[in-house]
C-alpha positions as CSV (number, residue, x, y, z in Angstrom):
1,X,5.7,-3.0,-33.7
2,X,3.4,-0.2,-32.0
3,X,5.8,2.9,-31.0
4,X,7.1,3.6,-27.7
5,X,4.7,7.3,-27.9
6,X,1.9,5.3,-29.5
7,X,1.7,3.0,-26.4
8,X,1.8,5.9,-23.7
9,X,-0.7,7.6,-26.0
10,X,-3.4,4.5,-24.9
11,X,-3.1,4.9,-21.4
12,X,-4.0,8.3,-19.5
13,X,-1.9,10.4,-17.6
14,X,-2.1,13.8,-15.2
15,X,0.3,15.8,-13.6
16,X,-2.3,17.0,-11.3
17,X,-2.1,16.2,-8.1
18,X,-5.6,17.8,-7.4
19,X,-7.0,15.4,-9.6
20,X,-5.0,12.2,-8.3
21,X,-6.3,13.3,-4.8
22,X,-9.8,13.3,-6.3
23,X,-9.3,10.4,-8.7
24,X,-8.0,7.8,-5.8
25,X,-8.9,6.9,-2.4
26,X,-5.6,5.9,-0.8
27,X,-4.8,3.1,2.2
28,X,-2.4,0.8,3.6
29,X,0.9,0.1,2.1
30,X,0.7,-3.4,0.5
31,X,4.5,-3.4,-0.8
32,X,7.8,-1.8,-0.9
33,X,11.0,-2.4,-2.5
34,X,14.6,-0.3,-3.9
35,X,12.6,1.4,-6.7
36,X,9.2,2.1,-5.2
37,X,6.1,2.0,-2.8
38,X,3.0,0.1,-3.5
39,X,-0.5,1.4,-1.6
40,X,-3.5,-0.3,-1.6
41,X,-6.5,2.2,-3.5
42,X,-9.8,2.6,-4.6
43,X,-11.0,4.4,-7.6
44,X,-13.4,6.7,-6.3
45,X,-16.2,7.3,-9.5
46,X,-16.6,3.3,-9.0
47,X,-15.0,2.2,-6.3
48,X,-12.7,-0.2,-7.9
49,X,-10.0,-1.9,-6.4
50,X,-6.6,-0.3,-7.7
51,X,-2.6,-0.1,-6.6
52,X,-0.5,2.3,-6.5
53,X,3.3,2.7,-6.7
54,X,5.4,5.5,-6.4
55,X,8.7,5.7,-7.7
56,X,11.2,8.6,-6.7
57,X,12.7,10.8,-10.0
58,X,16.1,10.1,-8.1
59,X,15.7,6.2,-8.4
60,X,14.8,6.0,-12.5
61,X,17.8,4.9,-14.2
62,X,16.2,4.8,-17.6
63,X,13.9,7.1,-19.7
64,X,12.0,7.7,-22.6
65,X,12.1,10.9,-24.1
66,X,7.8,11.6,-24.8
67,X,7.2,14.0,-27.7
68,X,3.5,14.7,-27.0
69,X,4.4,16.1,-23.8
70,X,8.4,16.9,-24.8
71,X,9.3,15.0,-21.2
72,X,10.8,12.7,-19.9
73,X,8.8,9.4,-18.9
74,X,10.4,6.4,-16.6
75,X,11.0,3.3,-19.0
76,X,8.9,1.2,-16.6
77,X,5.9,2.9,-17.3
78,X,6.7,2.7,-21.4
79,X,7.0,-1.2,-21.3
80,X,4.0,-1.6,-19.1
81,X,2.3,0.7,-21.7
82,X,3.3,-1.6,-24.3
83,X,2.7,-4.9,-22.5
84,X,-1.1,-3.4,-21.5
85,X,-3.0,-5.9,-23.4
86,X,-0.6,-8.9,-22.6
87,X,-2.9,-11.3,-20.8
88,X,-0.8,-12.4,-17.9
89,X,0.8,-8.8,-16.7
90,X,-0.9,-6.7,-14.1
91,X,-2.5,-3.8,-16.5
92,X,-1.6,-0.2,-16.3
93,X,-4.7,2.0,-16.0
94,X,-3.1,5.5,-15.3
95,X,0.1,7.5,-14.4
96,X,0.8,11.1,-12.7
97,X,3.9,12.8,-12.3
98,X,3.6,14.7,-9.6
99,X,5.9,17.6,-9.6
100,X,5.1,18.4,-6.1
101,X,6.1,14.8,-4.6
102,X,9.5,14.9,-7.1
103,X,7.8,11.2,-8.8
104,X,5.2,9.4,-10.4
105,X,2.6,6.9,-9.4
106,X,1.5,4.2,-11.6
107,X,-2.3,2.9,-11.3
108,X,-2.6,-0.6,-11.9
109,X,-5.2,-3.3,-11.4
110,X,-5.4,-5.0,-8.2
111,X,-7.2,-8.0,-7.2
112,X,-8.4,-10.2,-4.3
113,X,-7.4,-13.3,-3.3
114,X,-3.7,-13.1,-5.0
115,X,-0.3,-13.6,-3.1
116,X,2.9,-13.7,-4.4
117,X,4.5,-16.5,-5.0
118,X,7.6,-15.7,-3.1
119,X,5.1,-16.3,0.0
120,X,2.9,-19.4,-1.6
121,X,6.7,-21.4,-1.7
122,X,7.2,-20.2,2.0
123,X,3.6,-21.4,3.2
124,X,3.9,-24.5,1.0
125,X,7.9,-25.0,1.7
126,X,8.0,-26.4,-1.8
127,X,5.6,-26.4,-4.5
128,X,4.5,-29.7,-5.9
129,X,5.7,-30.3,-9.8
130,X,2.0,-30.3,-11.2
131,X,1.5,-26.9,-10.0
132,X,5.3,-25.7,-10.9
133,X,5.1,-26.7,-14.4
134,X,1.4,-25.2,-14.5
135,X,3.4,-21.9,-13.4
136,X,6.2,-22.1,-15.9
137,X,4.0,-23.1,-18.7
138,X,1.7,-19.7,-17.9
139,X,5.2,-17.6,-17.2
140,X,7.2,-18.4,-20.6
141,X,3.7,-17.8,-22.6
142,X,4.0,-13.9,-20.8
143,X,7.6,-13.6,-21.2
144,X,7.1,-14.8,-25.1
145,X,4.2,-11.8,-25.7
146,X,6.4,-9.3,-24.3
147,X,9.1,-10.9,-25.9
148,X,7.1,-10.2,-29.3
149,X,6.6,-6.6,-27.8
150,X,10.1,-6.1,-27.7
151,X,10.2,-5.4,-23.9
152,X,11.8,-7.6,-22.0
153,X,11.3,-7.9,-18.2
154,X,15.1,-9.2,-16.4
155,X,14.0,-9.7,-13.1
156,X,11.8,-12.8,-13.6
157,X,11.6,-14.7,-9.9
158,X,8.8,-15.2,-6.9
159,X,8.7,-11.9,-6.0
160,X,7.8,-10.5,-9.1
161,X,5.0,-12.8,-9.7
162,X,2.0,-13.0,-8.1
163,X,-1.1,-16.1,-7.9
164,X,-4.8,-16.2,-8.3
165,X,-5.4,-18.8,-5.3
166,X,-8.5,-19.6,-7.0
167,X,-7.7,-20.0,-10.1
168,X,-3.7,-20.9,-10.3
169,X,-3.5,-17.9,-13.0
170,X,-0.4,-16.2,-12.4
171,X,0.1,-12.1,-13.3
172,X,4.2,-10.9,-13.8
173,X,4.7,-7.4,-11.9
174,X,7.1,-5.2,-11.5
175,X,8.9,-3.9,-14.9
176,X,11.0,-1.5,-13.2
177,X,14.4,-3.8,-14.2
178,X,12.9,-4.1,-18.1
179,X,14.2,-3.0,-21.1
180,X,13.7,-3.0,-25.1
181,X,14.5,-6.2,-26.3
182,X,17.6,-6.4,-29.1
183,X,19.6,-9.3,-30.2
184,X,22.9,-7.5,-29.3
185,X,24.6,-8.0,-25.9
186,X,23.5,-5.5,-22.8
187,X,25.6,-3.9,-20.6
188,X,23.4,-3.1,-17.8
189,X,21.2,-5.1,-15.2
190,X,19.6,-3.8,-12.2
191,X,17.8,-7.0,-11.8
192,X,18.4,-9.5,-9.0
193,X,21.7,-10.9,-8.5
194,X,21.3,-14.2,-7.2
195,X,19.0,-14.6,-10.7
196,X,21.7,-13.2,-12.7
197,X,23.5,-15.4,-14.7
198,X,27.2,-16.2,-14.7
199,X,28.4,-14.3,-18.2
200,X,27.3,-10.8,-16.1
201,X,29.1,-12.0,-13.1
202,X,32.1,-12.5,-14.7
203,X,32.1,-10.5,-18.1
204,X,29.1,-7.9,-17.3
205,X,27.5,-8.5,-20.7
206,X,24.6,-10.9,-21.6
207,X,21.6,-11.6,-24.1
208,X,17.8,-11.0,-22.6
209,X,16.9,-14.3,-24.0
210,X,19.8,-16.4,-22.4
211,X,19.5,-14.2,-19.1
212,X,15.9,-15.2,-18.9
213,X,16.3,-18.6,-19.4
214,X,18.8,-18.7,-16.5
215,X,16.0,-16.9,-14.4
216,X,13.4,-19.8,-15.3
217,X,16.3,-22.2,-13.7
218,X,16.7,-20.0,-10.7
219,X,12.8,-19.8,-10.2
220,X,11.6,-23.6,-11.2
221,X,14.7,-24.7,-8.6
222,X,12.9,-22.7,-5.9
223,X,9.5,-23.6,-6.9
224,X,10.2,-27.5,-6.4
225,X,12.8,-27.8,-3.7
226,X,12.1,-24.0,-1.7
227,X,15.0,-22.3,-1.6
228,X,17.7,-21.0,-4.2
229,X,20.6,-22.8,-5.7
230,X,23.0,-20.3,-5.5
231,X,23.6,-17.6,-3.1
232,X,26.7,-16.0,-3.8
233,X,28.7,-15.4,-7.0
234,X,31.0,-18.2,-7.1
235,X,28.4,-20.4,-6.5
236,X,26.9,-18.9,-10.0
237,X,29.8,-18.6,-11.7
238,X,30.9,-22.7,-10.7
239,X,27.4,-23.5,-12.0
240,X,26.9,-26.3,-9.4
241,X,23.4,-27.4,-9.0
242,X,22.2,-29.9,-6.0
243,X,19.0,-31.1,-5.5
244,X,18.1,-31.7,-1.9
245,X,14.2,-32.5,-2.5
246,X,13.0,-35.6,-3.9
247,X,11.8,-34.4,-7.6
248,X,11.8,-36.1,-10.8
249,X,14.8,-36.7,-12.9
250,X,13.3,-35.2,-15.9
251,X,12.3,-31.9,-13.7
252,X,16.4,-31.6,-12.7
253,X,16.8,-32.1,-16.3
254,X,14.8,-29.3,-17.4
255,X,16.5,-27.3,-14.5
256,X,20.2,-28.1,-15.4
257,X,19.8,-27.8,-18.9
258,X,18.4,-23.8,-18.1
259,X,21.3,-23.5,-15.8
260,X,23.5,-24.2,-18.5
261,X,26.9,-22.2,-17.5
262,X,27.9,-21.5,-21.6
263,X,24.6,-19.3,-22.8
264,X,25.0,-20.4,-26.3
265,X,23.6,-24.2,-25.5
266,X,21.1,-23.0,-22.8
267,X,17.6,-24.1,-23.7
268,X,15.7,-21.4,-25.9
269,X,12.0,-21.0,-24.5
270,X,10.3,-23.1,-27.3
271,X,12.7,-25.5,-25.9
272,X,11.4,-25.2,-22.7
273,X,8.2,-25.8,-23.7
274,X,9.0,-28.9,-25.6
275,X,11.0,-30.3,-22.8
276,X,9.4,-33.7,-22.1
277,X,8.8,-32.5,-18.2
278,X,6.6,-29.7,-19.5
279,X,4.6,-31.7,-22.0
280,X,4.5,-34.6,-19.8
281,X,2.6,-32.1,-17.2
282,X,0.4,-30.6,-20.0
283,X,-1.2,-33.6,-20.8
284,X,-1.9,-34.7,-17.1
285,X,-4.9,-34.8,-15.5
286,X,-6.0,-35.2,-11.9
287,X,-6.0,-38.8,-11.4
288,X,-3.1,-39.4,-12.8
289,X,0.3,-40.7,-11.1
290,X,3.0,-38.1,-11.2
291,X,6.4,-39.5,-12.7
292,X,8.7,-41.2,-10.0
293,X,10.7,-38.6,-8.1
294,X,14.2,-39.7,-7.4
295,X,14.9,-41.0,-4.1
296,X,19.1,-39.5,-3.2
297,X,20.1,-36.4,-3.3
298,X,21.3,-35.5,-6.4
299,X,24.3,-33.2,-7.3
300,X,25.0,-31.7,-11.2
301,X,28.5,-30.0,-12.2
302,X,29.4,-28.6,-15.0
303,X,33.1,-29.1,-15.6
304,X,34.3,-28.1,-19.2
305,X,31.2,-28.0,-20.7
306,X,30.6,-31.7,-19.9
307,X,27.9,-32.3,-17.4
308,X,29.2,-35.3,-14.6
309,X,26.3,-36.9,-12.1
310,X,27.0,-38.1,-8.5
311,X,24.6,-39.6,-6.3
312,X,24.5,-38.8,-2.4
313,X,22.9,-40.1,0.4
314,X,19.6,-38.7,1.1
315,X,19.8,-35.5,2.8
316,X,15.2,-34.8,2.4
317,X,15.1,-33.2,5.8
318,X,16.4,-30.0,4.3
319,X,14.1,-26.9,4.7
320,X,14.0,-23.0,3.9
321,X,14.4,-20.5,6.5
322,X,11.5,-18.8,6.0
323,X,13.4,-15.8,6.8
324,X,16.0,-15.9,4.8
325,X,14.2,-16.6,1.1
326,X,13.2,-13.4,-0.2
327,X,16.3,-11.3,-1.2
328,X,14.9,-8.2,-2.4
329,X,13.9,-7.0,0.9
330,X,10.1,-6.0,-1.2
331,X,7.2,-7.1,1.1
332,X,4.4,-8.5,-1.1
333,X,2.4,-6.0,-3.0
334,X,-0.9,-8.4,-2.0
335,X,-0.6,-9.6,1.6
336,X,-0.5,-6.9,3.7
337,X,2.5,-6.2,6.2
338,X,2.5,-3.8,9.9
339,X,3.2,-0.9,7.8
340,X,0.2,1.8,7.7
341,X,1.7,4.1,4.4
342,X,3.9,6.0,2.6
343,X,4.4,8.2,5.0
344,X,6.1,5.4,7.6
345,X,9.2,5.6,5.2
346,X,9.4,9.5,5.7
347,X,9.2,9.0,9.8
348,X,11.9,6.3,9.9
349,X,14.0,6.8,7.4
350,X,16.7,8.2,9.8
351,X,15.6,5.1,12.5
352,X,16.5,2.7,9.5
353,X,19.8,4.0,8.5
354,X,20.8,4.1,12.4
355,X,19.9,0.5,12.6
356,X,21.4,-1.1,9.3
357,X,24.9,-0.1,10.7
358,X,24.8,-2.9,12.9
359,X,23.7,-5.4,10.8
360,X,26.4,-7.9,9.5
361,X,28.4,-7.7,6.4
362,X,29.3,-10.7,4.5
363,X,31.4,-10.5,1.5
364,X,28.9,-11.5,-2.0
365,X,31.7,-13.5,-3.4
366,X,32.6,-15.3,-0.5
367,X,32.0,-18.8,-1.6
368,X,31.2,-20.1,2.5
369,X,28.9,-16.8,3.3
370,X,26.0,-17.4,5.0
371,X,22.5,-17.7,2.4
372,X,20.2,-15.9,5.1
373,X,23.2,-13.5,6.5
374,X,23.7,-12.6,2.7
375,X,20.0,-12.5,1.6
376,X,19.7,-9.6,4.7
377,X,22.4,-7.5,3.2
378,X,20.5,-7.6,0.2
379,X,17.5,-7.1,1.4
380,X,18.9,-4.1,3.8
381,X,20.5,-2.9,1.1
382,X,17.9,-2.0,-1.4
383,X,15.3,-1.4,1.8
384,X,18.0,1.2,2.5
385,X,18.0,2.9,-1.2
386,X,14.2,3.0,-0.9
387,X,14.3,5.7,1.4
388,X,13.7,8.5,-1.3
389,X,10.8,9.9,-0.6
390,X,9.9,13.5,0.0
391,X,9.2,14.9,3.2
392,X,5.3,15.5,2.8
393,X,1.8,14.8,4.0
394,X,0.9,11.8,2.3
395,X,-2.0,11.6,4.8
396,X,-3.7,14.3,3.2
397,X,-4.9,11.7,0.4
């Protein structure tokens, strides 16, 4: 397996922020999260289309110590380093550490016609199975290259993947919750927690493989019906799953069987990709009828290891609050939101922290709390820590 200096060897790198000012052509903000900024850019030798995130020294919570340059690097740029030639993940093409701005930037590829999918589910209100399975199929082939990388990504969900609207080819962004894959248990997660899984709820130790798995669950659930099965962590931990959209019994099989509350018998990804859903959906072409979607609502519980079904009257009017589905508070890093730069976190940074006081507070654990009240604490929350940046003239570049 290539070294972790051997990988930031391939990709060039400048701690000149004369030469980052002359290298890139910088515009709108096109994304912003906890960890980071994303800018829209354009190389300026050949006027290609780049992005551009910035990530404040103060918000890196893992490093790797580079011997070349005997410094420290952020482990986010290291796994996309190593992951550069994984087709499928948006490709690192330069990084600076800018002493004067107290962070890096990462350059990476950009492209037109993409959205996240976070926003294709909200425009769509639920994503057919055809196109879900296509989307799983592509996302466990990425996550099984990195995988044989060693880098492992822990934050898989919408927001963190985006979509070719012309082609259905889907990219996976956003390493900043990765790590270096091990068989042992981790300790650590700064992924989301509504796709964590409930051995780090209760027990705050899990495997990558296992927690991955539970993510596919969270994210095929939210593909097919449009919002999230769980939004707090009892709900996790009580490993209820109810299907309020009219899919396929083999597609809540798949879904239960990665929701699988004990880690040990959750499906493995070759599993997933044998799973008679998936295969079924490989093999289909246009004109073909899509299997029979159930016609109740449909609610799973795992109770003792033992998985009990009950069928409910039909409850199909159900649908997301638009509002209330992304959790991370990030704005997508390819549709454009009203915020002009950088520079609009510097000016309202004390505006921001004024106004979150009087949002409300519901407690994560509390079984009855509110989805969308909840998903705005989270999303204030790590909107909140993502006011690191320095007080400077971003406008200058």
């Amino acid at each position: 397996m290539e070294p972790l200096d051997n990988a930031l060897n391939c990709v060039a790198m400048s701690e000149s922020l004369e030469d980052f000012q002359s290298e890139y052509h910088c515009m709108e903000t096109i994304g912003e999260g906890g960890f980071g900024k994303v800018r829209k850019a354009v190389r300026r030798c050949d006027k290609k289309n780049v992005a551009i995130k910035y990530i404040a020294n103060s918000k890196i919570t893992s490093w790797h110590h580079y011997s070349k340059t005997n410094q420290y690097v952020p482990m986010e740029i290291v796994l996309m380093c190593r992951c550069r030639n994984v087709d499928g993940v948006i490709k690192i093409i330069k990084y600076f550490h800018i002493r004067e701005h107290k962070g890096w930037y990462i350059v990476m590829e950009r492209f037109e016609n993409h959205i996240d999918l976070f926003d294709h589910i909200t425009n769509k209100g639920q994503i057919s199975e055809k196109d879900a399975s296509n989307f799983i199929h592509q996302l466990i082939n990425i996550l099984i290259q990195c995988h044989s990388l060693g880098v492992c990504h822990r934050d898989i969900k919408d927001e963190n993947i985006i979509l070719n609207l012309l082609t259905n080819k889907i990219y996976l962004i956003d390493f900043g919750a990765g790590g270096i894959l091990h068989d042992g248990l981790y300790s650590e997660f700064d992924g989301t927690r509504v796709y964590s899984p409930p051995e780090w709820i209760q027990n705050k130790r899990y495997h990558a493989s296992t927690l991955e798995t539970w993510s596919l669950g969270i994210l095929l659930y939210d593909m097919v019906c449009g919002n999230l099965p769980y939004d707090n962590d009892d709900s996790i931990v009580n490993c209820c799953v109810i299907f309020r959209k009219p899919i396929s019994r083999s597609c809540q099989d798949l879904i239960v069987k990665c929701l699988e509350k004990n880690p040990e018998k959750r499906l493995t990804f070759t599993e997933i990709l044998n799973h008679r859903w998936l295969t079924y959906y490989s093999k289909l072409n246009n004109s073909e009828i899509p299997p029979k979607c159930t016609t109740q609502s449909t609610y799973f519980q795992h109770s003792h290891n033992n998985l009990s079904l009950k069928k409910t009257a039909p409850t199909f009017s159900f649908m997301p609050d638009s509002n209330s589905r992304r959790i991370s508070g990030e704005t997508s890093p390819f549709v454009t939101p009203q915020s002009s730069g950088f520079e609009d976190t510097c000016m309202n940074e004390s505006t921001d922290h004024n106004n979150s006081n009087h949002q409300k507070i519901v407690d994560n654990s509390c079984p009855n709390s509110n989805s969308k009240t909840l998903q705005q604490k989270q999303r204030n929350s790590r909107n909140n820590s993502s006011h690191t940046f320095t007080n400077f003239n971003f406008k200058s570049f």
